[in-house]
N, C-alpha and C positions, 0 to 999 in steps of 0.2 A: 535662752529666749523662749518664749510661749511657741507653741504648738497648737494652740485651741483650735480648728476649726472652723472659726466664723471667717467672713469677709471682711476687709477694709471699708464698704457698705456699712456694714454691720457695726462696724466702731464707730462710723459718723452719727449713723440711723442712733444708737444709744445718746450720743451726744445731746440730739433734738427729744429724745423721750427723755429724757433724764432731766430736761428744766425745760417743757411746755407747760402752759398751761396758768402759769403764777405771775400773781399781780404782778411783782418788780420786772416781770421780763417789758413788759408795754413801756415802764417807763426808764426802763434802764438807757437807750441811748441820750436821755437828755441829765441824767441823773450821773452815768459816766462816759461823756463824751470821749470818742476815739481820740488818741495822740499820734502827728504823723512820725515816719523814720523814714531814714532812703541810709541805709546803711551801703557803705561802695564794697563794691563787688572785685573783692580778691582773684577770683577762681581763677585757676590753669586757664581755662577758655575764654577772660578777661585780656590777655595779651592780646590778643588776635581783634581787639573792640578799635572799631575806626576811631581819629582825636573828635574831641569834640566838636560841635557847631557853640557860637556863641550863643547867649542868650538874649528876648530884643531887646531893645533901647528905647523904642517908641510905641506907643499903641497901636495894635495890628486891627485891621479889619479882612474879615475872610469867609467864605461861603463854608467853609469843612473845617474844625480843628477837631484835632485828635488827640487826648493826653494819655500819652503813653508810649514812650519811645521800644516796644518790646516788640518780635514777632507779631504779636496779634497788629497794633499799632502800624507799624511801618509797613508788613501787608496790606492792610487795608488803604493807605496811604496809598501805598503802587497802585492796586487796583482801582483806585477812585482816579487816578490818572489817565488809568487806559479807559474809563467808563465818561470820562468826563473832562476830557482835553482841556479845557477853558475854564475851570474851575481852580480857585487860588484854595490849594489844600496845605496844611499848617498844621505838623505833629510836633505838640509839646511834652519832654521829657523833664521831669524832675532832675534829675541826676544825669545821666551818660546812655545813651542808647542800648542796652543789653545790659542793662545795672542790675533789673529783677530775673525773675527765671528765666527768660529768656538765657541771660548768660552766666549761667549757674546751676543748672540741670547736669541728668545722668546722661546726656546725649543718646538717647536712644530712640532712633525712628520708627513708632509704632502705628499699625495703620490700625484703624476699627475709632469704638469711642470708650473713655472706664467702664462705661456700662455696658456695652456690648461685647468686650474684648471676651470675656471668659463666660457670657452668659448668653447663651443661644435660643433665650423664649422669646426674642423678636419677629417678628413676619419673616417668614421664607425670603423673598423678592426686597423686603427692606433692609433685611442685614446683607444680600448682596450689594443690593448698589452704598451702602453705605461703604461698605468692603472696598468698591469701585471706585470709589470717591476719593479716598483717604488713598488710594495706592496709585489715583492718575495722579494727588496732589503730590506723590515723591518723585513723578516724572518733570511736574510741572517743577519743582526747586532742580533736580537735575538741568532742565532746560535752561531755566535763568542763570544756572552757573556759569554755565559754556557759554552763554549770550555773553554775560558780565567777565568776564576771564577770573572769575574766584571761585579758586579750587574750594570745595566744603570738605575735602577729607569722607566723602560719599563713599558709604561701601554699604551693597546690599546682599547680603549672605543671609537674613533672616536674624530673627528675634526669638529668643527661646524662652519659656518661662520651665520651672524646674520648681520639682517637690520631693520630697523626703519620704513618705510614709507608702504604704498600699494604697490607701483613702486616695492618696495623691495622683496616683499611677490612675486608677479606676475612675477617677474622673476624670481628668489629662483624656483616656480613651474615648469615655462619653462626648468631652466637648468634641473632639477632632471628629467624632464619625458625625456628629449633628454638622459642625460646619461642614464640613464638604455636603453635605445635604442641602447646604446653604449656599454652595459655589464660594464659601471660602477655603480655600486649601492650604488650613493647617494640619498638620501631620504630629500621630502619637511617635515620642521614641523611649526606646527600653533603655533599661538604665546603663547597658552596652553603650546604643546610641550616644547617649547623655557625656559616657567619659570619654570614647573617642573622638569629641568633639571639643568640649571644654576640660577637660582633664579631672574634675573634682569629681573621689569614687564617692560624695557623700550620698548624691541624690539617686531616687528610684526612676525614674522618668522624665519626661519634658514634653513639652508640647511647643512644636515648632512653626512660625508664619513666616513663609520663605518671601514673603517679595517686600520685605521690610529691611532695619540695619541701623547703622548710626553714620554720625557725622561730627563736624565738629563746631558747636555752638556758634561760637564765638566768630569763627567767618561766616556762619548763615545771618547774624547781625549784619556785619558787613555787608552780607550781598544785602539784607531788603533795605538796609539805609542806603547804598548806592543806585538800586533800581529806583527806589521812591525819588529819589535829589536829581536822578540824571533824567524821568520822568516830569518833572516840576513841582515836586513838592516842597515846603520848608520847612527845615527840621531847624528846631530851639532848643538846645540842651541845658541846663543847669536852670531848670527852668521850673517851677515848683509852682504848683494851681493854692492857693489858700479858699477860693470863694467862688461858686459859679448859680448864678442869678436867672431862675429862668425866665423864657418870655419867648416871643416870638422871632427876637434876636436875644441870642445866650450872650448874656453878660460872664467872659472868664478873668477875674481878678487874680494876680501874681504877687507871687510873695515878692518879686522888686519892684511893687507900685506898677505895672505897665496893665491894660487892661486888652483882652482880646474880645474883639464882638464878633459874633459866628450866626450865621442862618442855622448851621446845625452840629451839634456836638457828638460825638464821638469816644466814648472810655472804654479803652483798648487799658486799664490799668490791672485786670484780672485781680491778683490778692491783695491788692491796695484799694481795691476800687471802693471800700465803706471810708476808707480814708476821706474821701471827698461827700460822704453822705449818702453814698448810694450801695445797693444790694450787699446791706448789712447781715440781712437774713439767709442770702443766698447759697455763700460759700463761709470756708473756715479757715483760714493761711497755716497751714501743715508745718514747722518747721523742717527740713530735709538735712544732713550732713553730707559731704562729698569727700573723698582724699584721693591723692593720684601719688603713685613712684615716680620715682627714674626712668630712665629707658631700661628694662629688664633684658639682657644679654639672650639673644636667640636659643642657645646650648641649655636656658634655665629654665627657659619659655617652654622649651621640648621636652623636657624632663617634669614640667606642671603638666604636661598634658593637653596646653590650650593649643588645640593646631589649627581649627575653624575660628576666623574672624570675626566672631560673631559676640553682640550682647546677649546679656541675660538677666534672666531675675527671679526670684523664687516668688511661691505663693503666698507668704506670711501676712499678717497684720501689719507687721512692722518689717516692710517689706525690703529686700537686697537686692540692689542691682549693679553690677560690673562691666565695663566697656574693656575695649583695647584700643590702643591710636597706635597709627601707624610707624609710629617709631617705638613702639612696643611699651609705652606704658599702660600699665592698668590702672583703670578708675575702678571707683568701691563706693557706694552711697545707700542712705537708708540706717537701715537696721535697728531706729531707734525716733523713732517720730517723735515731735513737740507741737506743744500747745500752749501760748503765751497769752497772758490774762488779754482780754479785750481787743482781740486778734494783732497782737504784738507783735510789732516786724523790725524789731531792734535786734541785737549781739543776745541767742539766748544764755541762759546763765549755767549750762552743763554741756558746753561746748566739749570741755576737755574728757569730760567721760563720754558722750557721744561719739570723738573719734578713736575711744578705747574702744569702745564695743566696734567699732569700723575694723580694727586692728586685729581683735581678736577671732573675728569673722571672716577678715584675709584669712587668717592664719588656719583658723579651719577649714576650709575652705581647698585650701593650696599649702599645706604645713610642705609639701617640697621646694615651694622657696625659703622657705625659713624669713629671717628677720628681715624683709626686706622694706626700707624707708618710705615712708610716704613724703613726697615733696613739697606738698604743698594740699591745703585742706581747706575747706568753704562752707557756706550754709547757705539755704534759699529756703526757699517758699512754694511748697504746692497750696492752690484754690482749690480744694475738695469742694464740692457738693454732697450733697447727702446720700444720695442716690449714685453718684460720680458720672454724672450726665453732664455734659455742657449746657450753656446757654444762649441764644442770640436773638438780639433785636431790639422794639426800641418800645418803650414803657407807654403804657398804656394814658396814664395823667401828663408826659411829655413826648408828644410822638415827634421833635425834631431831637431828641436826645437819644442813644443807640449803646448798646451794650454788647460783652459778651465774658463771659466768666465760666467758669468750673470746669477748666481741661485736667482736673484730676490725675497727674500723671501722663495722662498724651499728649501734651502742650506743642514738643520740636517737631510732628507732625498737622496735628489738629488747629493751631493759631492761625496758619498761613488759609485750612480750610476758611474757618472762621472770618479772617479776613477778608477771603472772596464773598461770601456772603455778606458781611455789611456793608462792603462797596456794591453789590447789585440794591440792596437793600433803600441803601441810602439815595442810590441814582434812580430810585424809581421803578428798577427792575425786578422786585423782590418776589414778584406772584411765581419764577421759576425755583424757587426754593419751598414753594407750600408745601410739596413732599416731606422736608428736613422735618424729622419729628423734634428735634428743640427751638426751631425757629419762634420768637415771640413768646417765650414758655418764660419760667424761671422753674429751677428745682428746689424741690422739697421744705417748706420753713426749717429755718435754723434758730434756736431763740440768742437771747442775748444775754449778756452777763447781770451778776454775776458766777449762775448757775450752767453758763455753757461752761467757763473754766471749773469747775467743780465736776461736773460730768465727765469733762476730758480728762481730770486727773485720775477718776476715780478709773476710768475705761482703761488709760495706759497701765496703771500699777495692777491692774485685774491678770491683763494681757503681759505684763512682766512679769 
């Protein structure tokens, strides 16, 4: 696998130079219109997805709908509950509550935002409270768990990122002494540090953000779909948007004839969200691969080396990141990013070489377990932005309609932010978030086919 140097930035950022500027791009969404997918979601962390809600039967009328049954969605859901007692709020899912990344992710709980995580040319004072932010919201999902009696499998040991080279170490050192300059307190560790933690003698370094961790998806679904329904909200599953009409009341048309009328809408769909016609240009739907073991036998676990419970992930372009759950299996994802013509969110077509390269990456990685089975394998969706900044708020030509997209890799942290945000947003109360520097923003143009897919291919095969 490449070794170049650049950022995952830097592969979007080519994506967007590489087919700006040309005529077809203007007219490419009416010329190749998106096709939708809701591919069900296999993952390990799918068992744990509450059953469904049916879908309605009769024509709904509601002050709030939300389409998008995911973290960001069902967040925002609860908190338009607590902002707004009397208000009849209504999230409709396509598919199954935790269908998209939401329940299909690396599980790993990171605080900061893509763009801030490894890049400390932000304001002194704004990358802490942003810092502040992100690390109250893993107290505020700890709280609700213990409110709701559902375990998340919450363990906070910290998040490690990990690199190979000198290059690697040398900057690892730079960001950690900037953050603490920052009042973030990540910590540089030597490549000692590094094994005695995780056990792989590959890497030189790591940089480490202690008040972070993982958990386990699939009951953080759970919890926000039982806070939002025990709060009063209604959740419609198998529920698929075809048409949404604006106006002063949002006309939402369903793929079973039923029609919803709403004061105000809400697309909580992140990498689906061009699906419905909107922030085409915004993001890029990533494909991700994911595989998980068995329970790996304690006696084998010790002899890899991994004795801190902690995630990780390297610095690469095509980036690797590994969990543990508490009954000792290890997850593996990444290593090999996709790009489907005209933001395709169907079955990609090199599934089966994507979870070789997963395999073979275990194996380097930890070659003292040897052949150990992967149980079960998956694929999702990251929203990159170009920049890998998020976004929120509500469009300028429709301001009862609200957005929020590009969690780039922070999503099982930053949605539930997010969420808080467009429930003050939406209730009126939104002038306490003017600080948020992506409040009301979008990131970076992204163009459109057929030269985004040509740029991506050509970007990937550069970087392979």
């Amino acid at each position: 696998m490449s070794t170049i140097p650049i950022s995952r930035r830097t592969l979007i950022k080519t994506l967007a130079a590489g087919s700006a500027g040309v005529g077809i791009n203007a007219i490419a969404p009416w010329v190749i219109p998106e096709t939708p997918g809701f591919a069900v979601n296999t993952s390990y962390w799918s068992i744990e997805l509450a059953e469904k809600n049916p879908a309605p039967t009769t024509d709904i009328v509601c002050d709030i709908a939300i389409v998008g049954g995911g973290f960001t969605g069902l967040s925002t859901a609860y908190y338009l509950t607590q902002n707004l007692p009397s208000a009849h709020v209504v999230v409709l899912e396509a598919e199954r509550c935790g269908n998209g990344a939401s329940g299909r992710n690396g599980a790993m709980l990171m605080n900061l935002t893509g763009d801030t995580y490894m890049d400390m040319s932000a304001d002194r004072a704004l990358h802490e409270r942003l810092y502040r932010l992100t690390v109250d919201n893993i107290g505020r999902l700890a709280a609700l768990s213990k409110r709701y009696g559902i375990d998340l499998d919450l363990e906070l040991n910290g998040t490690l990122v990990v690199g190979e080279s000198r290059a690697d170490a040398d900057q690892f050192a730079d960001i950690a002494a900037a953050a603490q300059r920052r009042g973030v307190p990540m910590q540089f560790w030597n490549a000692d540090q590094v094994r005695n933690h995780i056990g792989s003698r590959i890497y030189s370094s790591g940089l480490l953000e202690p008040n972070s961790g993982q958990l386990h998806p699939g009951k953080l679904v759970r919890l926000w779909k039982t806070a939002a329904q025990s709060s009063g909200a209604i959740i419609h599953e198998s529920t698929q948007v075809s048409d949404i009409q604006h106006g002063d009341t949002v006309q939402i048309h369903l793929a079973n004839g039923r029609t919803v009328r709403t004061r105000k809408l809400v697309l909580a769909t992140n990498a689906y969200t061009s699906k419905l016609g909107y922030l085409r240009n915004a993001v890029v739907p990533i494909v991700n691969h994911v595989a998980i073991t068995a329970p790996i036998a304690p006696a084998q676990l010790e002899k890899a080396g991994w004795r801190a419970r902690m995630p990780f992930c390297d610095n690469r372009i095509n980036v690797t990141y590994l969990g543990i759950t508490p009954d000792r299996r290890i997850h593996i994802g990444g290593a090999s990013e996709q790009y489907q013509f005209n933001n395709g969110v169907t079955l990609p077509s090199d599934t089966q070489g994507a979870i070789q390269r997963l395999r073979d990456e275990f194996e380097r990685l930890f070659p003292e377990l040897g052949q150990v089975a992967f149980e079960r394998h998956w694929w999702g969706l990251v929203d990159m932005s170009a920049d890998e900044s998020p976004a929120v708020g509500h469009f300028d030509a429709h301001d009862n309609i609200y957005y929020a997209v590009g969690l780039s890799g922070h999503g099982v942290n930053l949605t539930s932010v997010l969420g808080r945000i467009l429930a003050d947003v939406v209730a009126g109360r939104g002038a306490q978030w003017n600080w948020f520097p992506y409040l009301n923003r979008l990131p970076p143009y992204l163009p459109n086919e057929p030269l985004r897919w040509l740029a991506a291919q050509a970007a990937f095969a550069f970087l392979r």
